[in-house]
C-alpha positions in Angstrom: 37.0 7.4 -28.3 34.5 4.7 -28.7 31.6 4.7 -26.7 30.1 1.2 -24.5 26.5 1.4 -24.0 26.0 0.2 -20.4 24.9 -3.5 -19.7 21.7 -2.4 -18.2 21.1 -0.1 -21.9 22.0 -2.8 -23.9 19.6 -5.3 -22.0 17.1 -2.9 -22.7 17.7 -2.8 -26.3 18.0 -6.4 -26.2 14.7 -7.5 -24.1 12.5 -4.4 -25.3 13.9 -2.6 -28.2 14.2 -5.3 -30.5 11.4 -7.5 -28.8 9.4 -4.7 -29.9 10.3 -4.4 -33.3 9.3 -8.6 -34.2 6.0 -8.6 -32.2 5.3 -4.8 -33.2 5.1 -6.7 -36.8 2.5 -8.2 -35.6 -0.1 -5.3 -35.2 0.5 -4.6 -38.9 -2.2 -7.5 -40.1 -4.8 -6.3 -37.4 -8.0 -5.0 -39.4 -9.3 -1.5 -37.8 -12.6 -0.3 -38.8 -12.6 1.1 -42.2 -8.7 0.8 -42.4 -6.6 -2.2 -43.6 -2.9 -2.6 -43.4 -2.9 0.5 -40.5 0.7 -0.7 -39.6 1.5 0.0 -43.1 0.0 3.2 -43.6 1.5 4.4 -40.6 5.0 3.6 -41.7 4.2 5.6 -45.2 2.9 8.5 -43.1 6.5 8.4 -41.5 7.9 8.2 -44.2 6.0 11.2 -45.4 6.6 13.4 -42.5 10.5 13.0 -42.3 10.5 13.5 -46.3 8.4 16.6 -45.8 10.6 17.9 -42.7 13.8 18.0 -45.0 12.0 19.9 -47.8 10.5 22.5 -45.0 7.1 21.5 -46.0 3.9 22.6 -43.1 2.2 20.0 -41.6 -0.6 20.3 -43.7 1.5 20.2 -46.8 2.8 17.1 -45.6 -1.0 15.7 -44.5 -2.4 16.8 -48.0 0.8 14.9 -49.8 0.4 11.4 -47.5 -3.4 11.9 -48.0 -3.4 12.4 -52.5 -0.5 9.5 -52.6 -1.7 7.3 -50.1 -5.6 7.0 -49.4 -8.8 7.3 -51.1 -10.0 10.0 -48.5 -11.4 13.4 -49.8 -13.4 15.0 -47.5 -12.4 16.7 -44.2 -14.3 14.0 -42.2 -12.6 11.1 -44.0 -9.4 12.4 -43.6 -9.8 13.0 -39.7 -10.7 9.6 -39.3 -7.9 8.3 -40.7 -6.1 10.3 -38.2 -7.7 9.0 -35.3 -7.5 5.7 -36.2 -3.6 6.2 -36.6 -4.1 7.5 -33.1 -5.5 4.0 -32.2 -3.1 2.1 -33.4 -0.1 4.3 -31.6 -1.8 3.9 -28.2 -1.8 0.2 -28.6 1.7 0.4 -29.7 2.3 2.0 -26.1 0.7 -0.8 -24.2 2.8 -3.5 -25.6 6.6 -1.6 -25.1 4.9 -1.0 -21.5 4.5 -5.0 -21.5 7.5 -5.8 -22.7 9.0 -2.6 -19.9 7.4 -4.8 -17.4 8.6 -8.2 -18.4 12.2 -7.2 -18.5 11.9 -5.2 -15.6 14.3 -7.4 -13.4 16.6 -8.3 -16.2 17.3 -4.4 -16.8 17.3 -3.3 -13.4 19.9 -4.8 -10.8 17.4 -6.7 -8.6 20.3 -6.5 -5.6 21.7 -3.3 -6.1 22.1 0.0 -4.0 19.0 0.6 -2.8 17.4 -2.6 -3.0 15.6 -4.9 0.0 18.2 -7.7 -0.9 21.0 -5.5 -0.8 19.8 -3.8 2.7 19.4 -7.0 4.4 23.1 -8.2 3.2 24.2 -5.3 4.2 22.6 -6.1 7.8 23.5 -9.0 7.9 27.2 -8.5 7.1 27.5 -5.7 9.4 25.6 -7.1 12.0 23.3 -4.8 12.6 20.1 -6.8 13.5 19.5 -5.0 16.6 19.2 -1.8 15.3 17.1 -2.7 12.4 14.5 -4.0 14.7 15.2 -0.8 17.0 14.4 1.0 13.7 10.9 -0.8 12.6 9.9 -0.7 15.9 8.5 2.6 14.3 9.1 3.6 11.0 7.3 2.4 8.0 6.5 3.8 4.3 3.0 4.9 3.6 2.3 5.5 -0.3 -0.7 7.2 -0.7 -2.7 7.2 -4.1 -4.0 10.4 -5.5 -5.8 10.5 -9.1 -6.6 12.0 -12.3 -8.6 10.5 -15.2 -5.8 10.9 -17.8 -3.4 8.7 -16.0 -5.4 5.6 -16.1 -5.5 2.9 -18.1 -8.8 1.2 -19.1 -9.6 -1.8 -16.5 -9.4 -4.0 -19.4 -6.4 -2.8 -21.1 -4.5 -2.7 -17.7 -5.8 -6.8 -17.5 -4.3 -7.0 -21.3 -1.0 -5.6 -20.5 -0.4 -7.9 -17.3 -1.2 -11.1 -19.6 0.9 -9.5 -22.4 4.0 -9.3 -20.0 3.3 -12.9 -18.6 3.0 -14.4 -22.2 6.7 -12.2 -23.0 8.2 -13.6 -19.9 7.0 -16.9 -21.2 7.8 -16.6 -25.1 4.3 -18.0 -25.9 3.9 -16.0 -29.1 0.6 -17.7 -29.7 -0.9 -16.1 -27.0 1.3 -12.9 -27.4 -0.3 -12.4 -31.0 -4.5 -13.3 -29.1 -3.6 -10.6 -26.9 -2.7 -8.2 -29.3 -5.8 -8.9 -31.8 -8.1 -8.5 -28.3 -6.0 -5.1 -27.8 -7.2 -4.0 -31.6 -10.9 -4.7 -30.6 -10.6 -3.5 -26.9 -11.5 0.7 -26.6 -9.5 2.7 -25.4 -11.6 5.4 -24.6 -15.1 5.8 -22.8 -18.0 7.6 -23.6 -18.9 9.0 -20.4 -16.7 10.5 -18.4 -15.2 8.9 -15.5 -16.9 9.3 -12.2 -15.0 9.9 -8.8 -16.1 5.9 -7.8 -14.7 5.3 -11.5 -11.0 6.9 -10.7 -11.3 4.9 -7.2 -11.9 1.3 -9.0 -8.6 2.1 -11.8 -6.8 2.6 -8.8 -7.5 -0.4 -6.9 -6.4 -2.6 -9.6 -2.7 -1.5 -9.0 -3.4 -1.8 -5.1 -5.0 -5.4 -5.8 -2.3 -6.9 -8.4 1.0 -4.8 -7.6 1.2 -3.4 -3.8 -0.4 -6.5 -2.5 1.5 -8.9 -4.0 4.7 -6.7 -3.9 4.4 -5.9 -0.4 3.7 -9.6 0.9 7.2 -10.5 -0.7 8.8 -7.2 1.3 7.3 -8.4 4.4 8.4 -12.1 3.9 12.1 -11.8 2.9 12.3 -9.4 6.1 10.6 -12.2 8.3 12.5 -15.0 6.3 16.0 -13.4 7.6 15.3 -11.6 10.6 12.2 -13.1 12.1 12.4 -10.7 15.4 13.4 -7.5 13.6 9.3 -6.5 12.5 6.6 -5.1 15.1 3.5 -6.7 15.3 2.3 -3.0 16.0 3.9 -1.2 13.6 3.3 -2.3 9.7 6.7 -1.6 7.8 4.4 -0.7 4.8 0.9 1.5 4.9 -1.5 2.8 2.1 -3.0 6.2 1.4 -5.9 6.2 -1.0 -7.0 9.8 -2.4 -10.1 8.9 -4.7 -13.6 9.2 -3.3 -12.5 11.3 -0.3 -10.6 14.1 -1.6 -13.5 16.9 -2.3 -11.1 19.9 -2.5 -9.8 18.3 -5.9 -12.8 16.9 -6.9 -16.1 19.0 -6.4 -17.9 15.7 -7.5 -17.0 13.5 -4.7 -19.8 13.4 -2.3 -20.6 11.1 1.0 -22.1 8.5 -0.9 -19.0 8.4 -3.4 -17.0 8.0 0.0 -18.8 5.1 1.6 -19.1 3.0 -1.8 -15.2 3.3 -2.2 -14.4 1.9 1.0 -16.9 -0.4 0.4 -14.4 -1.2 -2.8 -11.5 -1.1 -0.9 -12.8 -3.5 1.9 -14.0 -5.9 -0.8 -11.2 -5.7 -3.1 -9.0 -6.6 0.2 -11.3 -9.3 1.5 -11.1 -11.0 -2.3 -7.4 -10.9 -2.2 -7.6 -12.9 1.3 -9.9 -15.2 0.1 -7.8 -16.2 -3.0 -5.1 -16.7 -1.0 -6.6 -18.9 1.4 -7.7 -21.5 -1.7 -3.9 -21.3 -2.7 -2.9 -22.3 0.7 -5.8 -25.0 0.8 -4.0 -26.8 -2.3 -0.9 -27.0 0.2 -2.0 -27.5 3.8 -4.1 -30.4 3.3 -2.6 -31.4 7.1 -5.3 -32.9 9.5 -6.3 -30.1 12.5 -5.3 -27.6 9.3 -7.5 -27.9 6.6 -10.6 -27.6 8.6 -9.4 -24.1 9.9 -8.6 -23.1 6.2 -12.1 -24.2 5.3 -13.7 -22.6 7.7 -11.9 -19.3 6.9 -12.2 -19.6 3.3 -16.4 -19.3 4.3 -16.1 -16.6 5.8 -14.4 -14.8 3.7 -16.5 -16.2 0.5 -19.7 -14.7 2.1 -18.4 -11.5 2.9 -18.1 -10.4 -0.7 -20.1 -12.9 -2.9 -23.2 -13.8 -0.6 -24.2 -9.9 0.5 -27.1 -11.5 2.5 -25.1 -14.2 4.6 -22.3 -11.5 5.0 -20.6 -11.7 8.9 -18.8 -9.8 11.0 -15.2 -10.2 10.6 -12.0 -8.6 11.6 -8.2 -8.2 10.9 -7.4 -9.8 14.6 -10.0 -13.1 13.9 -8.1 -13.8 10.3 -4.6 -13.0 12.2 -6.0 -15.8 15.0 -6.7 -18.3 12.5 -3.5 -18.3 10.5 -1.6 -17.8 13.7 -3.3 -21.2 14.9 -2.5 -22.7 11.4 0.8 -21.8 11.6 1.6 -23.0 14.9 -0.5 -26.4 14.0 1.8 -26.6 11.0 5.2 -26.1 13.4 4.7 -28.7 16.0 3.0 -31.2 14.2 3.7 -30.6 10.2 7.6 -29.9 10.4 6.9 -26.4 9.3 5.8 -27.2 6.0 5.1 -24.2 3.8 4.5 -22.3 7.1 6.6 -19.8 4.8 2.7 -19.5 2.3 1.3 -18.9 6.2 3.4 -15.8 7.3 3.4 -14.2 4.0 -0.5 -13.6 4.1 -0.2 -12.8 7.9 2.0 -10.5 6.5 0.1 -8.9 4.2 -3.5 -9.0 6.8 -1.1 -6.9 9.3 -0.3 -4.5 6.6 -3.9 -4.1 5.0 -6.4 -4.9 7.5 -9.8 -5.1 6.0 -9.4 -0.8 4.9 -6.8 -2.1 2.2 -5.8 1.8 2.0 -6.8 4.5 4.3 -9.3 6.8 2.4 -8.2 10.3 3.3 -11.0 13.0 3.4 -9.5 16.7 1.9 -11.7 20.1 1.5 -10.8 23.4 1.7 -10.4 25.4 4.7 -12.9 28.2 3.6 -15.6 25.6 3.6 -15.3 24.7 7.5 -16.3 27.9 8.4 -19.1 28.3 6.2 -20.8 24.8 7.1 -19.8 26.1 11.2 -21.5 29.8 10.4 -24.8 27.4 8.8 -24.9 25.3 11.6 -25.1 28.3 14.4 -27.6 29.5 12.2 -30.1 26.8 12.2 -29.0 24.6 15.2 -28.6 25.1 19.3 -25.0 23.5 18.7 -23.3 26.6 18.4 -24.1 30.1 20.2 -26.4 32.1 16.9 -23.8 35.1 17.5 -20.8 32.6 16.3 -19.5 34.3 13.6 -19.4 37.3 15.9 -16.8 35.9 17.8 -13.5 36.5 17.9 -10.9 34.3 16.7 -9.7 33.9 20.7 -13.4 32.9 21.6 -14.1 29.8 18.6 -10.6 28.6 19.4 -11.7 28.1 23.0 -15.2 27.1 22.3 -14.3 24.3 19.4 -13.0 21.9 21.1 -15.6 21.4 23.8 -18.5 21.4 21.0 -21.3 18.6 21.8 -24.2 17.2 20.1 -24.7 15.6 16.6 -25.6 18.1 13.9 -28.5 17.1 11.5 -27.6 17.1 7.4 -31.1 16.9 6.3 -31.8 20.5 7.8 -29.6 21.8 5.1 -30.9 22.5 1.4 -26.9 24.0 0.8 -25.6 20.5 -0.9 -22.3 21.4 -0.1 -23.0 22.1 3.7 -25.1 19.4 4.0 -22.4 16.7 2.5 -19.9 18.1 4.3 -21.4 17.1 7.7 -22.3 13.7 5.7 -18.7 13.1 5.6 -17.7 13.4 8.8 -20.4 10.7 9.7 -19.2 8.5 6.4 -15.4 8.6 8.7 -17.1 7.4 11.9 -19.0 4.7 9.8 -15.9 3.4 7.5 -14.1 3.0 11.2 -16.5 0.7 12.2 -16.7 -0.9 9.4 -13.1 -1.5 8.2 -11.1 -0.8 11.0 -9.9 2.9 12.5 -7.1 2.8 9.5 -10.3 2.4 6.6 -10.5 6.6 7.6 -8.5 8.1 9.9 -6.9 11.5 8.6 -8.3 14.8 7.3 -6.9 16.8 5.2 -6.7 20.7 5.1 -6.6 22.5 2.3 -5.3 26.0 2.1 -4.6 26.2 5.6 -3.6 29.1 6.8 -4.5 29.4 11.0 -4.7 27.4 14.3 -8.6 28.3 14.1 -8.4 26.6 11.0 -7.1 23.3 12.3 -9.8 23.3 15.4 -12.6 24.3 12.8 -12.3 20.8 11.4 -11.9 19.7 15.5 -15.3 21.2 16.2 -17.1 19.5 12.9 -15.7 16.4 13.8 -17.0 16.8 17.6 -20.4 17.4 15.4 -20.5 14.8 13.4 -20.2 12.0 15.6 -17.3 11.3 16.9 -16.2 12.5 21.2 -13.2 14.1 22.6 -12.7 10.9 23.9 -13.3 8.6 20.9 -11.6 11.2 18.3 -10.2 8.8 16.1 -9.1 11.2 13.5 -5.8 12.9 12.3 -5.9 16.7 11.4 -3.5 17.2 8.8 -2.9 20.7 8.0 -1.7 21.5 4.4 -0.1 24.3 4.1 0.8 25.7 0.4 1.2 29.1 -0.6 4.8 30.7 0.0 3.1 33.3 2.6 1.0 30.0 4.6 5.0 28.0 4.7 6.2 31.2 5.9 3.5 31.4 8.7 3.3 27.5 9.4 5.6 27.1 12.3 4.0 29.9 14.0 0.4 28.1 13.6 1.6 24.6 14.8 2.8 26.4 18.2 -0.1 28.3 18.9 -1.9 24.5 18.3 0.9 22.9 20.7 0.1 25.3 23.2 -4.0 24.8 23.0 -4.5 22.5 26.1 -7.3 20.8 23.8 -5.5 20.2 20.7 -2.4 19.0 22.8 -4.4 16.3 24.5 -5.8 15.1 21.2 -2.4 14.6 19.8 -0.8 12.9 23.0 -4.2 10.5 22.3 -2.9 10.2 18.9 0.6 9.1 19.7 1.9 12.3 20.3 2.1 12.4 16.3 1.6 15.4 13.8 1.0 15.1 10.3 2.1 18.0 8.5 1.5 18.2 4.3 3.6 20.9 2.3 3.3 22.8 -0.7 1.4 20.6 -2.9 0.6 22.6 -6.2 0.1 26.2 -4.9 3.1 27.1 -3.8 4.8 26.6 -7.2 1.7 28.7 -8.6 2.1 31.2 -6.0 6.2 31.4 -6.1 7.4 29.5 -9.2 9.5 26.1 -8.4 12.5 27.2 -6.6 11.1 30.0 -4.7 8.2 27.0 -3.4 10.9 24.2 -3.2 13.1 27.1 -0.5 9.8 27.7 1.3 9.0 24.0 2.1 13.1 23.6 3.5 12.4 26.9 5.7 9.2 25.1 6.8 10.2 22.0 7.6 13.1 23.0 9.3 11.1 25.4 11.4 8.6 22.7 12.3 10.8 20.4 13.0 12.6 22.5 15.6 8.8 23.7 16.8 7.8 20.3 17.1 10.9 18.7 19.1 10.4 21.5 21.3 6.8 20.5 22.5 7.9 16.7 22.2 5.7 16.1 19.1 6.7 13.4 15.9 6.6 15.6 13.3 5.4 13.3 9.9 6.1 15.5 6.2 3.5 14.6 3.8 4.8 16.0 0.7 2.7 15.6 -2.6 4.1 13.8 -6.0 1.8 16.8 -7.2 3.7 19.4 -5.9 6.5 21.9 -6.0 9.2 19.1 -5.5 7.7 17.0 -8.3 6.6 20.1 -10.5 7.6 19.8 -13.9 9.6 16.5 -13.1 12.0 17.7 -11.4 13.9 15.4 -8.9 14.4 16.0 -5.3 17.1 18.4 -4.2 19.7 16.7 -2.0 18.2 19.2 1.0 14.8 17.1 0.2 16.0 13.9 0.5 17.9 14.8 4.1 14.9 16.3 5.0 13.0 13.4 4.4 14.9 12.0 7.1 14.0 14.0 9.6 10.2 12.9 9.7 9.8 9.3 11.7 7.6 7.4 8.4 8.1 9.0 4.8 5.4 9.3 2.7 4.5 10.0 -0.6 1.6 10.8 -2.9 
């Protein structure tokens, strides 16, 4: 029986395998430092290895025989340089098949298959159900949220080499295909220092700047385009979670300061985008009554992020005014010419504000209650027996905490920056909008009193019961906190205080599950059973006290352990919660 690779496999092979093989060619004239010919060598070095394999030689028989046949390198150091210079040369290898991944991308994939936008809104369309898809975005949307770890990033300049390396592929220009790979050869791949939490946060909103922006303004526009009624002007189909300079539980270096200068990154980086955008659009709506509204905006934006001492105040709902004037301008007197350019950045401004992504602040649980215990201690905001009481007494007293508590009377630097951040949220609010901060996260929770410790420290730290702009997210992760989970979010149902937070919060619950502990605590299936049993329970706990229930379950944990897929139950259960959402 003779077997026919599949279309989409033979495209591959086609548009990346053998594209591969004639620019790969190419690397093989690039001069490394104190190697010629590396391409070469390296395929000798194969050669070597697979001859060595057969005769069931070690590795370092094989190294010693590539090393006597092949080089002039004696000494240990020599001969380890020659390695890592092999090593080099690989890792460029990898970014061009990831170029030339990108490039054929579309041509591999079925753009308007299962599963696709365009084959949802046929589908729509065909069946005519336009009325409940606008039913349906009236309040569900997808929010992605970023987490990070050093190793998974790129370089800044070699993710800028690999997005002009898959433009020049899409375009054949093997001129500037073969510039790009000689700047690759020169261009490090590795840093001296090591990468600081503000560091992780900048990698990370490159992709935010140059694929969910772009990407999500096309979303938004082919959903307008064919059903111009079916999105909410209160409810963004699309939202973004950002994990970098606000999670301190997995990063002990992340610190107020790092918090505040990453918004600060994420407002710019936003703002930049906007402005770019608005000179595109000037080059088209050069209409009288238009272009000085463009102008005008362009400023404004300009001096927001390039002249720091003329910066002024701007907003999501003044940018939204202006194109909304622009595009009416352009309807009733321009024929509605490119007013398409217009609603695809009012799009994207109703999807990413000035925040861009909303920077989520995570510690763990224990530390709440040692910053609370410190604070009775040294200020009148607490009663000095506090951590006399019992758990019945703080769960009555959080909630109706008042005052502002004082860092600077803290030498503990963990204390001290943990009532820092709290004050960072309240500032990053009024800076880039409620979304730039809205949602803290709670590691290794285990108890209600858990939930209204981080209540009480936010009463602290500036914000009011009635002004408490903030989501508590509970994240519950060992087997035994999944087990008792349902049991805490009914005891915080039934707290009069926490209730009336929630109803101010939409009547919306954000629950996160398992993340990595419970696959340490109970292996992969055991953690993978306990999140079903929790969600179910919670679910049913949640309907029952008229609460939206919203699963926030973690690339990073027990369903994504060890690259697993999602079991079928996870994917219905993913239904269940109002917006999905993914780290």
């Amino acid at each position: 029986m003779n077997y026919q690779p599949s279309q989409g496999l033979q495209q591959f092979k086609n548009l990346v395998g053998i594209k591969f093989q004639l620019y790969n060619s190419l690397f093989t004239s690039l001069p490394f430092h104190r190697i010629e010919k590396t391409g070469i060598m390296l395929s000798l070095l194969l050669t070597i290895c697979e001859e060595g394999y057969l005769k069931k030689q070690s590795p370092e028989q094989i190294l010693e025989e590539f090393f006597k046949k092949y080089t002039a390198a004696g000494g240990e150091r020599e001969k380890v340089d020659v390695l890592f210079r092999f090593v080099q040369y690989v890792e460029r290898q990898i970014v061009l098949f990831d170029a030339l991944e990108d490039a054929a991308f579309r041509h591999v994939n079925d753009m308007g298959g299962s599963g696709t936008m365009k084959n949802l809104l046929s589908e729509v369309a065909r069946t005519g159900k336009e009325e409940e898809l606008e039913e349906k975005l009236k309040d569900y949307s997808v929010l992605m949220v970023l987490t990070a770890h050093p190793t998974q990033f790129y370089p800044g300049p070699v993710l800028g080499i690999i997005n002009d390396l898959s433009r020049a592929v899409i375009e054949n220009n093997a001129s500037e295909i073969n510039l790009y790979l000689q700047q690759l050869g020169k261009t490090p791949f590795l840093k001296k220092q090591k990468p600081t939490p503000y560091d992780e946060a900048v990698s990370l909103i490159w992709y935010l700047e140059n694929v969910f922006y772009q990407a999500s303004g096309r979303i938004i526009s082919a959903l307008r385009e064919q059903f111009p009624h079916a999105l909410s002007n209160e409810n963004p189909v699309i939202k973004m979670g950002f994990w970098p300079g606000g999670d301190r539980d997995g990063n002990p270096f992340v610190k107020s300061e790092t918090t505040l200068r990453v918004a600060e990154a994420l407002r710019g980086a936003i703002i930049r985008c906007y402005y770019f955008d608005v000179r595109r659009l000037k080059r088209r709506l050069t209409f009288k009554g238009v272009d000085v509204l463009l102008a005008d905006l362009e400023q404004k934006l300009y001096n927001n992020i390039f002249v720091p001492n003329q910066r002024t105040d701007i907003s999501k709902e003044e940018i939204l005014a202006v194109l909304n004037q622009i595009k009416e301008i352009i309807i009733y007197q321009h024929n509605g010419l490119f007013v398409d350019k217009v609603d695809n950045l009012i799009g994207k401004v109703m999807i990413f504000g000035l925040h861009f992504a909303t920077l989520d602040i995570r510690q763990d649980s224990s530390v709440h209650g040692n910053v609370l215990r410190a604070i009775a201690a040294n200020e009148k905001l607490l009663p000095s027996d506090y951590d006399a009481l019992s758990v019945a007494e703080k769960v009555e007293l959080l909630p109706a905490l008042k005052g502002k508590a004082q860092p600077k009377l803290y030498e503990d630097a963990l204390i001290r920056d943990t009532i820092e951040s709290v004050a960072a949220m309240r500032t990053i609010q009024e800076l880039n909008g409620e979304n730039g901060c809205c949602r803290y996260i709670i590691s290794q929770c285990s108890s209600a009193l858990n939930v209204l410790e981080v209540m009480g420290l936010l009463l602290l730290g500036g914000f009011s019961k009635d002004s408490l702009t903030v989501d508590i997210v509970p994240l519950f992760e060992t087997v035994d906190d999944l087990k008792a989970a349902a049991s805490v979010m009914q005891e915080l149902y039934e707290n009069p205080s926490y209730r009336k937070h929630l109803k101010k919060r939409g009547d919306v619950q954000t629950i996160m599950l398992g993340f990595s502990d419970g696959t340490k605590d109970g292996g992969y299936l055991m953690a993978n059973w306990a999140i079903y049993k929790a969600k179910e329970e919670l679910t049913r706990i949640s309907r029952k006290y008229d609460v939206d229930v919203v699963f926030f379950d973690g690339r990073g944990g027990p369903p994504a352990r060890g690259e697993a897929r999602p079991t079928d139950f996870m994917r219905r259960w993913a239904r269940i919660s109002r917006t999905s959402r993914y780290s």
